[in-house]
Structures are given as C-alpha cells and as structure tokens.
N, C-alpha and C positions, 0 to 999 in steps of 0.2 A: 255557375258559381258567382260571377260579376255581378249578376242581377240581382242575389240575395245578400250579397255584401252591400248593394246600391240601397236595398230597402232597409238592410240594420245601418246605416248611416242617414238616410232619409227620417226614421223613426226615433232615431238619438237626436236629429237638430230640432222635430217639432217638441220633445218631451221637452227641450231648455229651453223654447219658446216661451211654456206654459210655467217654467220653473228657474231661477238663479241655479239652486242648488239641486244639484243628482235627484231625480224622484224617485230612484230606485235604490234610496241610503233611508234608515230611520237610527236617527240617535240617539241615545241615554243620556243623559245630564246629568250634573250630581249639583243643587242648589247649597249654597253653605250661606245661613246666613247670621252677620258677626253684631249683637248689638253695644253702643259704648254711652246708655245716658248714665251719669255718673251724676254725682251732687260735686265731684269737682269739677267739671265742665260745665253742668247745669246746676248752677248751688242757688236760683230764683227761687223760690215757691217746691224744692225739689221735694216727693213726695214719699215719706217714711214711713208711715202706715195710714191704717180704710179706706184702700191698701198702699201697701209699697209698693215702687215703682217696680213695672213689669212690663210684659208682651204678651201680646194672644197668643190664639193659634195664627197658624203663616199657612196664607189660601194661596194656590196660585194655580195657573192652567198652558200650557202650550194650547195656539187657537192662531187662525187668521182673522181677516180684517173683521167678519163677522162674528167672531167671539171674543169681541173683547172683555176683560173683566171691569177696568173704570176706565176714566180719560180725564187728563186734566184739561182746567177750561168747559167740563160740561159739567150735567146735574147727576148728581149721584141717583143710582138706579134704586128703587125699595129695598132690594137685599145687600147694598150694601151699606146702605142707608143704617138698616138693622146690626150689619155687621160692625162697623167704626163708632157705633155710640154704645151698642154689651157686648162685641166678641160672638154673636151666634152665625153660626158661618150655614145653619139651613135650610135659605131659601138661598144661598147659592148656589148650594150643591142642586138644587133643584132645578134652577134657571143653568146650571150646566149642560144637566139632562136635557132638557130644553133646546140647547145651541149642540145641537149633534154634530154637524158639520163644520160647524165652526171652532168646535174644541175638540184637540185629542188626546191629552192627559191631563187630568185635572190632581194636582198634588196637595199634599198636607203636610207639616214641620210641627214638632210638639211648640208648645207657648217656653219662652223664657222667664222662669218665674224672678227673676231681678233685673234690678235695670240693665248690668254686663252680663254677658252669655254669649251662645251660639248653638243654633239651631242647623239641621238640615235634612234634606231629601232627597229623593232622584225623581225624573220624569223623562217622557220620548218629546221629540221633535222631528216633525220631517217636511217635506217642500211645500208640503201644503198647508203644514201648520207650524211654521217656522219664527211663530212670536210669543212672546215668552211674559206673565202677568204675572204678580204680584202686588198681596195685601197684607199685614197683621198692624192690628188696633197697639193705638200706647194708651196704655192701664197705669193709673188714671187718667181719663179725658173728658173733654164733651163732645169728640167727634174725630181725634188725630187720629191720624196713622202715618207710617211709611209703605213704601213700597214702589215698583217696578210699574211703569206705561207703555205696554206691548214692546217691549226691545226684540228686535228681529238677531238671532242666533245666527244666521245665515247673511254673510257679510261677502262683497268680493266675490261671489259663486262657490264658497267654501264653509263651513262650518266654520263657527268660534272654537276653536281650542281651548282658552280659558278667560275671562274678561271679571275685573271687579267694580264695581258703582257704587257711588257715595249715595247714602238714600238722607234725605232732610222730612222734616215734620208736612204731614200734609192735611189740609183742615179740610174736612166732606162736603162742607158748607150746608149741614143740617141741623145743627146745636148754635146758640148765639155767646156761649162760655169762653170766657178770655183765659181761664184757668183751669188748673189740672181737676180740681178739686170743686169747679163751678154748679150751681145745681143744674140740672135738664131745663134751657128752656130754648124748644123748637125755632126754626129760621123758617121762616114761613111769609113768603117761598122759599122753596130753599135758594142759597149762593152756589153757583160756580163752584168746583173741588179748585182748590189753590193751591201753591206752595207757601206755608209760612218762614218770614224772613227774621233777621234781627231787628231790623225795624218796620215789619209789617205782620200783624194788623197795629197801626201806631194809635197805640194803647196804655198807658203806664202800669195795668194793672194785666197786662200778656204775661204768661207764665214765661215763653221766648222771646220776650221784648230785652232785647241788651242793646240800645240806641248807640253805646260807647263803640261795639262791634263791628265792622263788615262784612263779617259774614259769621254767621253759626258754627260751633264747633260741632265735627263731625259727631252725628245722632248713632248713624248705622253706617252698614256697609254690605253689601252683597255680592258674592262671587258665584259664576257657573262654569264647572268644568264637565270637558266633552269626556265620556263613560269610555263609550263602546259606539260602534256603528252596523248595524245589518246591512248588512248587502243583498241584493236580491242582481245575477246575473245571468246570461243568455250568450246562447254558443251553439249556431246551429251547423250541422256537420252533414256532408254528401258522403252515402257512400261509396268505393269504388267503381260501381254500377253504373252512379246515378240515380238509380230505381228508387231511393226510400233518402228519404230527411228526415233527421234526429235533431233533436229540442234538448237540450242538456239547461235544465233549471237550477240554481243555488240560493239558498234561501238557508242565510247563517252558515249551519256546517252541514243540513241537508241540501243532497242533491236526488235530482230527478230527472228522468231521458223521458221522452218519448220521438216512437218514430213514427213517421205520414208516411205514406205510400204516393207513388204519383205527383211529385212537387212539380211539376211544371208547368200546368196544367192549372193545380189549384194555389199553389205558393201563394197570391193575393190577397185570397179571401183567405186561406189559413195562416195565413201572418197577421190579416186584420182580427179573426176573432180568438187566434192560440193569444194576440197580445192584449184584448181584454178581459181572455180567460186569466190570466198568468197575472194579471189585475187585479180580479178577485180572489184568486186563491192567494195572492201576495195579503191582501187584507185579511183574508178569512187565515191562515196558516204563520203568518209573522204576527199584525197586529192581534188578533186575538189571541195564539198563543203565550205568545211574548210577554206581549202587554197582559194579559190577564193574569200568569202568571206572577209578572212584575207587579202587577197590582196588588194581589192576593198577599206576596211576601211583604209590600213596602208598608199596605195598612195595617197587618197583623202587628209590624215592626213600629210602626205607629202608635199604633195606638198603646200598645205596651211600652211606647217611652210615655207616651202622655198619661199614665194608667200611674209607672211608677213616680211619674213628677207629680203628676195630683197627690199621690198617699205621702211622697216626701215632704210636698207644701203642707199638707194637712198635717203631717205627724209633729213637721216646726210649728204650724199655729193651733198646735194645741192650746199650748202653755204661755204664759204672757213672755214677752222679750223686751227687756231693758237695754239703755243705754250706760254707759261707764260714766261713775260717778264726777261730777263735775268741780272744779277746786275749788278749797273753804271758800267762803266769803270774809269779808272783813267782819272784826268784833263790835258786838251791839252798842257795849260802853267804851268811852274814848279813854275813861280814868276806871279803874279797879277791874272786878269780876263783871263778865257779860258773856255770849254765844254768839258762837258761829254755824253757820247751816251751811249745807252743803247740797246738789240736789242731782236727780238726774231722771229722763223724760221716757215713756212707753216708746216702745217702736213695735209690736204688733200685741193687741190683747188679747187677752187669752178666751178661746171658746168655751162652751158651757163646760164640759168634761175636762179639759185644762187646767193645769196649777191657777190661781190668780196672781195678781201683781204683786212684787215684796214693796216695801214704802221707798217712795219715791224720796224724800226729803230726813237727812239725820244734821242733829245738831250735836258739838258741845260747848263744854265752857271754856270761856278763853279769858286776860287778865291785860290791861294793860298798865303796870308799876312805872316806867319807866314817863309816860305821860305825866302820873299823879306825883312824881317827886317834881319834876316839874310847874305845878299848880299850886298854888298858895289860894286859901280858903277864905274869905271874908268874916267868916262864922268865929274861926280860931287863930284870926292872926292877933296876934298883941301888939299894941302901938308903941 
C-alpha cells in the first residue's frame, strides 16, 4: 500500500514540474468584452457614417507559447495583416488549424455594430494552454485594432477567477493612414504592431493625437471570468486480499473502475502505461466531448447573434438617417424682410431599396423692424 501511495505522489510532483497549474483541471472561460469609443471621449475626426464607428468580429484562441495569435514589437503575420485592415478573420481560422498543438480553443464574439456595446463568448483553458489571445479591427481604420497579447490565465499555480484589462488602440504597422477614414496605402515594409498613444504617432493629422492628454481615454475594456472546471481524478484501491487493484477514474460527473489482477508484480509498468492510457482517453472522452459539444453549441450561438446583428444593421441602413435639425441661423437682411436657414447632416445613406434622404437644408423669412427704425436713409431724409 506504501509503495502505491509513493508512486501517486512521485507522479503528482513530476506533473507540476511540467505544469504551474493542475494538468488534470480544463477550464471554461466566459470572455465579455465592453467597447466605450464615443464622440464624447473621441470627438477628433470621430466617424458618423461610410461607415459609423464600429467593431469586427472578436478572434480569439487559448494556445501556448507556440500559438500565438500577434505579438507586439513584431511584424504582423499575413492573416492578420488581412484581418486589421477588412475584418476577414479566414486565413486565421486556417493558420489555427495549422498550430494544432499550440492552440486549443479557438473562439468568436459577434462585431459591435456602434462604437458603445458589448460583446461575448466562452472558451477552454488548461496547463498546456493556459494563454489566452485576442483580436477585433476598429471600423473605420487603416490597420487599428485592440485586443489581448497572450495573458496567461494561470497565475500563482491557480486559475484566474475573474480579471479585467484596459485595451488602447493598436496600429498593425501594415497601412501608412493617420486617419480613421485615410485611403489604403501599404507600409512597405511593414512596422512593428505598436501601441498608439496620445502623442504617438506625433502627427497633427492622428485621428488619436490629443498632445493636450496624458493618456488616452479608455477605448475598451475586457473581462474573463472562470465558467466551470473538469476535473479528471485517480483513486486506486486494494482489495482486502491484496490480490486485485482498482483504478477508480472521474472525468466530470463520469466515473470508471477498473480492476488489475496481480499488482505487485506488475504495479510499475501498469501505473506507467494505465497513466498514459487515462491521458488519452482524458483527451479523446473530456476534450473531444466537451469541447466539441461546447463548440457545436457556442458557434450555432454565434453565429445566430452575428446572423441577427447583420439583418438588424441592414434593416437600419435601409433607409437614410438624419441628424436633428440644427438652430436657425441669423437673418439674411440686417433692416426689413430676409431668411433664415436652418440645416442638418446624413448619418447613414440609405441603400438602393431604402427611403432616400428628406432635405437636408429648410429656410424662412424673417424681418428685422427694429434695426430699420433705427436707420435713417440718405435717399429720403430732408434737410
């Protein structure tokens, strides 16, 4: 009995060698993420329509050191090169496929179609892939985005509970546009991904140049909170014989025995390979079912918010949208009858099938008497 307790103790200090956190824990996350660009925090160049200020879709992947999604300080990858200057997130998802080992959930958040919202999703984490990536594009750009640089979940030897991060503007360094609204023209070669500041890139014509500033008012903000955790545990039991060892497996809320016959004999080699049987089956029986499940529910769930957010963007820009009328103007004439106009400016135009615009610009007449009693006439005064 001493000897078997000596090897589940032996076999728990080399797993924490290899791991901070439990290797036999896989966690649920729940990503929430909160966007705040407004035109009163950002009122520069702030962007009202083709198009309104908005957010992509939100990439992200639990992955170790070998799957990372970007890094800052280095050169943006092709895909996501393609993804921060249109939002097309399809040769990531491919280059995910690609890093098998290095990633093990790869997640998706609908786009926030204005500049305030909130977006979210879930995803797994576990010891081996216990860092956590995030991407979505700001619409319009020539290459921003915010987002997450592998944050390890796994702090202290324990899981995050729940943690929130400020996210600021980040430039791909593949577009040479100082503006929201600048045309496409390539960085070639590309720059370094950066963080943009209030006085950096020092530019008069930065859509985020506020020189007055010290710092940027907060863009975004992202929180992850911990789901749930699988457990995968081991309990081996003598019986009162001796003659047979039992293997008592838990995995979630299934459990499983099996008994060996003869443990004394073979105990070594059937601890060595019952523990990377109980390896495989932990992948093949938690992560596939779990996670494929999980998967199956989260993008059905997905993609049905993004399905009904597109048909609600689309059913708003039908039709044109205005802004509220703006206050008279002053009158044309300083003495008698004259106009005043009044006006007020598109904020999204309308698509081919959509109402059109109503007129922008109404006038009427206005008088000023109180002027003209005032005024004496050259024409009609008598001397």
């Amino acid at each position: 009995m001493s000897s078997v307790l000596w090897l589940i103790l032996v076999g728990s200090c080399v797993t924490l060698t290899f791991s901070r956190c439990p290797a036999d824990v896989l966690v649920m996350y729940r990503m929430v993420l909160h966007t705040e660009w407004s035109e009163e925090k950002f009122p520069k160049q702030y962007p009202e329509w083709r198009p309104p200020a908005q957010w992509s879709v939100v990439v992200g992947r639990s992955h170790n050191s070998s799957g990372e999604l970007w890094r800052l300080g280095k050169l943006a990858s092709d895909s996501v090169k393609l993804f921060v200057e249109t939002g097309k997130a399809d040769m990531l998802i491919r280059e995910s496929a690609v890093q098998k080992r290095g990633v093990l959930s790869e997640f998706f958040a609908p786009p926030v179609t204005q500049g305030v919202g909130t977006t979210e999703t879930q995803f797994f984490a576990d010891a081996a892939h216990s860092k956590v990536s995030v991407i979505c594009r700001i619409i319009p750009s020539p290459d921003w985005f915010i987002g997450v640089d592998s944050f390890d979940l796994c702090r202290g030897n324990k899981w995050v509970d729940s943690i929130t991060l400020d996210l600021d503007p980040i430039d791909g360094g593949t577009d040479n546009g100082y503006t929201f609204t600048s045309p496409k023209w390539a960085t070639d070669p590309r720059s370094r991904i950066s963080p943009i500041r209030s006085r950096y890139p020092k530019h008069p014509a930065s859509s985020f140049f506020y020189p007055e500033l010290e710092k940027l008012p907060r863009l975004a903000s992202v929180a992850f909170y911990k789901v749930k955790e699988f457990f995968l545990t081991k309990q081996i039991n003598m019986d009162m014989r001796g003659e047979s060892l039992k293997l008592v497996t838990r995995i979630g809320n299934t459990t499983r025995a099996t008994v060996i016959s003869k443990p004394s004999n073979e105990l070594t080699t059937y601890s060595t390979i019952q523990e990377r049987k109980l390896q495989r089956d932990r992948k093949r029986t938690l992560y596939g079912s779990e996670i494929s499940a999980f998967r199956s529910k989260t993008e059905a769930t997905t993609k049905a918010k993004v399905r009904n957010s597109s048909k609600k963007h689309h059913y708003r820009s039908k039709s044109c949208r205005v802004s509220e009328w703006s206050d008279w103007g002053a009158c044309s004439k300083v003495c008698g009858f004259g106009e005043q106009v009044r006006k007020r400016k598109v904020i999204h135009f309308a698509s081919k099938s959509g109402q059109p615009c109503p007129p922008l610009e109404e006038s009427r007449r206005c008088r000023n008497i109180e002027t003209c009693r005032n005024k004496t006439s050259g024409f009609f005064r008598w001397q």
